[in-house]
Each structure stands twice: as C-alpha cells, then as structure tokens.
C-alpha positions as CSV (number, residue, x, y, z in Angstrom):
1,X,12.1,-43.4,-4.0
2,X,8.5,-43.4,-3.2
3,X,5.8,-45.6,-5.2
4,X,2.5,-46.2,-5.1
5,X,1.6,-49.1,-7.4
6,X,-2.4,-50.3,-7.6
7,X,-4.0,-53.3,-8.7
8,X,-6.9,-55.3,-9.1
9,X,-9.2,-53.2,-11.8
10,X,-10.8,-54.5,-14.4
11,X,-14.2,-55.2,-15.9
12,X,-17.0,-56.3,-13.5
13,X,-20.8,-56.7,-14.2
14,X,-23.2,-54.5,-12.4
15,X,-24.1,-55.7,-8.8
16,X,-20.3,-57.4,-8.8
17,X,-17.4,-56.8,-6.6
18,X,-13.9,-55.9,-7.3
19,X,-11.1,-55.3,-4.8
20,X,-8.5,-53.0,-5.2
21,X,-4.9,-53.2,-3.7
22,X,-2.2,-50.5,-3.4
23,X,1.3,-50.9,-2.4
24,X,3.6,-48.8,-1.2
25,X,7.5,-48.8,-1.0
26,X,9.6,-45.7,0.1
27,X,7.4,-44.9,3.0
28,X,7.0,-45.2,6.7
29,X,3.6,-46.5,5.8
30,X,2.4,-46.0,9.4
31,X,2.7,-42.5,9.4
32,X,0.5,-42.1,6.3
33,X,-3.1,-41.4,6.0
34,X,-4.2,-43.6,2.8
35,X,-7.0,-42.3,0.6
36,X,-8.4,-43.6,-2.8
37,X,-9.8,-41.0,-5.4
38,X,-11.5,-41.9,-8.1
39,X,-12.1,-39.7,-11.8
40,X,-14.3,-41.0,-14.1
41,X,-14.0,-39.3,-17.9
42,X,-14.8,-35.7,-18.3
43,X,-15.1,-35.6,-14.3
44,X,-12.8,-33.9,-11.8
45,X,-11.2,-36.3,-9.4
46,X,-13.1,-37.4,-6.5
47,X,-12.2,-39.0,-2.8
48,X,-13.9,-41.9,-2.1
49,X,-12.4,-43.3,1.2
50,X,-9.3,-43.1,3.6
51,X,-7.9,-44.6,6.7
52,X,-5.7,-43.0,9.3
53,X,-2.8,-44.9,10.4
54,X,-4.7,-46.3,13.6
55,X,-7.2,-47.5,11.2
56,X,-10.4,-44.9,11.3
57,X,-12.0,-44.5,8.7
58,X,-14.6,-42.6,6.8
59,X,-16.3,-42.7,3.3
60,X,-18.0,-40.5,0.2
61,X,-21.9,-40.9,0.8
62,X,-22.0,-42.6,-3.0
63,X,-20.0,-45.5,-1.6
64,X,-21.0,-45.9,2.0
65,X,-21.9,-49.2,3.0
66,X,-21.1,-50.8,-0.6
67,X,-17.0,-50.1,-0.3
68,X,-14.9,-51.2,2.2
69,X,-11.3,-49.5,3.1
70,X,-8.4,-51.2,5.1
71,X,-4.7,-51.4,5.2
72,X,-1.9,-54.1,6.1
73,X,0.4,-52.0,7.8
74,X,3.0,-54.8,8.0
75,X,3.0,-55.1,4.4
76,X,2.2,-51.5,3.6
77,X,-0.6,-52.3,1.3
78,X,-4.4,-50.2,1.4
79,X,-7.1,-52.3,0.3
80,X,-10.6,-51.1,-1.2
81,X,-13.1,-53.7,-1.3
82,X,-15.9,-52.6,-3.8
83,X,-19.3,-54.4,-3.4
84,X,-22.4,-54.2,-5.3
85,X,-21.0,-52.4,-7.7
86,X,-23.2,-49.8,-10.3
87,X,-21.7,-48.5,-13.7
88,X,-21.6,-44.5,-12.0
89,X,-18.6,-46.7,-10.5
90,X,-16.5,-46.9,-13.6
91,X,-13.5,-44.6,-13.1
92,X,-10.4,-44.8,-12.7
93,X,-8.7,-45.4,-9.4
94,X,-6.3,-43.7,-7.7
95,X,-3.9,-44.4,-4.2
96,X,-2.9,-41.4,-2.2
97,X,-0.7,-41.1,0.7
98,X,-0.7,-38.2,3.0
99,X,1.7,-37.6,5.9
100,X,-0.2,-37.2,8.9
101,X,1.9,-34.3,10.0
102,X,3.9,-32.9,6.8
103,X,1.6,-31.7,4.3
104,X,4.1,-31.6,1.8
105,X,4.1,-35.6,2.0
106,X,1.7,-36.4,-0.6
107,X,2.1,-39.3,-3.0
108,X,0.1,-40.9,-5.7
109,X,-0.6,-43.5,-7.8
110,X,-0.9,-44.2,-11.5
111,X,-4.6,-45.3,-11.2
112,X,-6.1,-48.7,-12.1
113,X,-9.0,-48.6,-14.4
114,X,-12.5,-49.9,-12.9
115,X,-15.2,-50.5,-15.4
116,X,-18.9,-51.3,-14.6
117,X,-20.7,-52.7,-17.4
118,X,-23.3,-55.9,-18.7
C-alpha cells in the first residue's frame, strides 16, 4: 500500500520559515520524481517544485530563490524548505510522486495546511 504522509504546516508570521516533510512507504522512492503542489482556497492546485531521483531540480517563479526542495532517498522522505515566507503562501500543501517511467504511478498526499499571517 502506497502512502504519502506530510508534515510540518502550521501558522508562521510573514517573512518566517517553515519546512515541510513528506514521507513515503510503498515505493521504490528512487524511481520517483517528487513534486509539491500547493491550492490555496477558491484556487486550482498549483506545482511549486520537484526533484528527479538524481536530485535536479526546478521551481514555480513565485517561489524561486525563497523555497528550497530536497529528498533523503535513504529514508524516502522530500523535504521543502520555505523561507521568507508572504501570506499569497498560505495554502495547503500537497506531496506527489510520479514514476519516472510509468505514468500511471502517481500518488498523493493528504496536504498539510500552511498559513501566513501577523
């Protein structure tokens, strides 16, 4: 059984930092390209970052040099470190792994909340 479980959301003050964690079970995480998405309310869901199994990675322009991807492949965990963060943050967070061959290999999820307030 495949899961997907994130962590670290919560409530953070504008210009703050929060770092997100998703681990995965069920997986050979190597093989997986590991993505977070974010939707904030009333918005449709949004990629923000990924990294390929051999670690490259690339970013949304609205988080580029303020959000930081990486993953522990040894302990099959994606990590997004979120710096300097602005209330058009707030959202909730979601983990998504994609097979980097079988397109049918796509796993989410449930989303941790992130909210950006004074």
């Amino acid at each position: 059984q495949v899961q997907l479980v994130e962590s670290g959301g919560g409530l953070v003050q504008p210009g703050g930092s929060l770092r997100l964690s998703c681990g995965t079970s069920g997986i050979r995480f190597s093989s997986y390209t590991m993505a977070w998405y974010r939707q904030a309310p009333g918005n449709q869901r949004e990629w923000v970052a990924h990294i390929t199994g051999s670690s490259s990675t690339n970013y949304a322009d609205s988080v580029k040099g303020r959000f930081t991807i990486s993953r522990d492949n040894a302990q099959n965990t994606v990590f997004l470190q979120m710096n300097n963060l602005n209330p058009e943050d707030t959202a909730v967070y979601y983990c998504n792994a994609a097979h980097t061959l079988t397109r049918s290999l796509n796993y989410w999820g449930q989303g941790t909340q992130v909210t950006v307030s004074s």
